[in-house]
N, C-alpha and C positions, 0 to 999 in steps of 0.2 A: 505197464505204462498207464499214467493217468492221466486220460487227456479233460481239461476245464475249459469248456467253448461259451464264449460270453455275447451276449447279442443282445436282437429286441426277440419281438413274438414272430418272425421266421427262421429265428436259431428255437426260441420254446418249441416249435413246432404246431401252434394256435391254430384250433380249425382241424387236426387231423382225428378222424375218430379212434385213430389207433392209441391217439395221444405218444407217436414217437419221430414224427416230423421226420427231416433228414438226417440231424445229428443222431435220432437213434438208430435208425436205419445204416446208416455209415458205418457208425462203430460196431453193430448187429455185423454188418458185413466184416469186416476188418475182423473180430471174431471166428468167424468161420474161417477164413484164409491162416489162421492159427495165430494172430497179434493179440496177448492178453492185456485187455484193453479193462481200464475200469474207466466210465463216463461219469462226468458232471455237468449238467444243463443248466446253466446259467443264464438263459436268455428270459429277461424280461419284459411283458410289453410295456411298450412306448416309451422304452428308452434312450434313450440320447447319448453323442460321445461326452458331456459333463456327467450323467449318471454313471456309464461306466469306467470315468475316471474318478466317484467319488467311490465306489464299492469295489472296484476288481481285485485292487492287495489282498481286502484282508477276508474275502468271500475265495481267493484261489492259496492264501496262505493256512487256509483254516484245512485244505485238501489235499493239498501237497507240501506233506512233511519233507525236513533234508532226508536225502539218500535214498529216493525215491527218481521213476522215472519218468516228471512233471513235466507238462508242455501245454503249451497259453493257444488258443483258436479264438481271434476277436474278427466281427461281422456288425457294424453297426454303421451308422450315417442317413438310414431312411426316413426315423424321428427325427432328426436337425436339419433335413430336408423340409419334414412338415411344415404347412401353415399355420403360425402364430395368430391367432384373430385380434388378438389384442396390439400386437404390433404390426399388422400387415405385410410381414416376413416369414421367412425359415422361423422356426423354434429355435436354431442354433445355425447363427452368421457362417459362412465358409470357413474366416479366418483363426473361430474362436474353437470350431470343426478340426481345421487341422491343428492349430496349438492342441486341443485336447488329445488327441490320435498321435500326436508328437510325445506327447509329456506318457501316454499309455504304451506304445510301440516300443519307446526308448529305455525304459523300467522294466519291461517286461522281458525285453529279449536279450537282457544284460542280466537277467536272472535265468531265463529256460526259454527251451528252444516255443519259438514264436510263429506263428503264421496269420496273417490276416487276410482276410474274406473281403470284397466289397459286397456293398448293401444290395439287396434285390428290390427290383421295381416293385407298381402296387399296377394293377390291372388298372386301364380306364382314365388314369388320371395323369393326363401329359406333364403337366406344368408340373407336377411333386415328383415324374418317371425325368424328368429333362436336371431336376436337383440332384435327383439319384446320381446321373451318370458324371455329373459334373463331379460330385462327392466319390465315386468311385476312379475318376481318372485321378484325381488329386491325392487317394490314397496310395492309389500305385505310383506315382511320383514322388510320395512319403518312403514307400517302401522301398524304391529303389537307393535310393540315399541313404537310408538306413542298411541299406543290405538285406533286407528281411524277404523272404518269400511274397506274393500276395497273389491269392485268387481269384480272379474277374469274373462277375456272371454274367456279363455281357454277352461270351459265345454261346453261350445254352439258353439263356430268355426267350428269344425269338422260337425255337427250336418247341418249348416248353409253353408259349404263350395261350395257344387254343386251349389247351390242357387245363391250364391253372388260371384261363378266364371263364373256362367252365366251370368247375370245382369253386372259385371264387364267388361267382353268381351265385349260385347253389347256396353257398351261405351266409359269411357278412360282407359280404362284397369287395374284400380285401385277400383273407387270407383261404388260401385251398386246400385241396383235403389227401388222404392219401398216398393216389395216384401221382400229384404233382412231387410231391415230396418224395416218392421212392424214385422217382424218375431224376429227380435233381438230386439225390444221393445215389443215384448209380452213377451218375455224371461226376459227380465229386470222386465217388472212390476210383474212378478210373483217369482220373486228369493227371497228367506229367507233376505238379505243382504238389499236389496232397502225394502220390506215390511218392516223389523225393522228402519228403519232410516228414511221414510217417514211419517209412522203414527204418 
């Protein structure tokens, strides 16, 4: 199985000294349970849903040759949340948000089985954490209509929050280290949503 997980810098895993975040941790895990898993980390920082609509084809067709056992993980909307300073907005409007997650979701999972993530908050900062949630309800309203699975982190943030505002502190005041990250990949590999879509 090859799974290609595409995000921003909390799919890279940015900030972890182990430098394997959760996506390596996950699949690390999923390994040992005996799933031969080959990983691709695609998350790049401050990426947006137009970045991962201009790169995802041909950076997961370059990895998953036909006749293989390929499968899409997208996690993004925290950057299109971001403040624009130039425009006194999102970097990326709601609506241009979900056209892009439309046009990514619906390509992708007409090719290989698909799962989508919503974005995780950023410690500290309400007004960019209040974009987040709005951009992750709107996703799972994408994916239901679509049929597609989708994973919320809305039930584990709170759970996770003391953790990964400590770790966060500790270094650029965004991303945590980790502790936070094995803790939210044990939560992933154990969630109803990832177990039906992995096995």
């Amino acid at each position: 199985m090859r799974l290609c997980f595409f995000g921003d810098s909390f799919v890279n895993g940015t900030g972890d000294d182990d430098c394997l975040g959760w996506v390596g941790r996950l699949c690390a895990a999923e390994r040992r349970a005996g799933l031969d898993i080959t990983l691709y980390n695609l998350g790049v920082r401050r990426d947006t849903s137009a970045d991962m609509l201009a790169r995802w084809r041909d950076e997961a067709r370059a990895r998953l040759p036909d006749g293989c056992d390929g499968r899409l993980v997208f996690s993004f909307g925290l950057n299109d949340s971001a403040l624009n300073d130039q425009q006194n907005g999102p970097r990326v409007p709601m609506e241009r948000t979900k056209a892009n997650a439309t046009a990514i979701l619906t390509e992708a999972s007409a090719w290989l089985p698909t799962l989508a993530m919503g974005p995780l908050p950023v410690t500290g900062d309400a007004r960019l954490n209040d974009g987040v949630v709005q951009t992750s309800q709107a996703l799972h309203a994408l994916c239901k209509t679509l049929g597609l699975p989708f994973l919320s982190f809305t039930p584990v943030i709170e759970d996770l929050y003391p953790l990964w505002r400590r770790e966060a502190e500790a270094g650029d005041g965004i991303h945590p280290n980790r502790s936070s990250y094995a803790a939210l990949a044990d939560w992933i590999h154990s969630s109803e949503v990832w177990r039906r879509w992995v096995e």
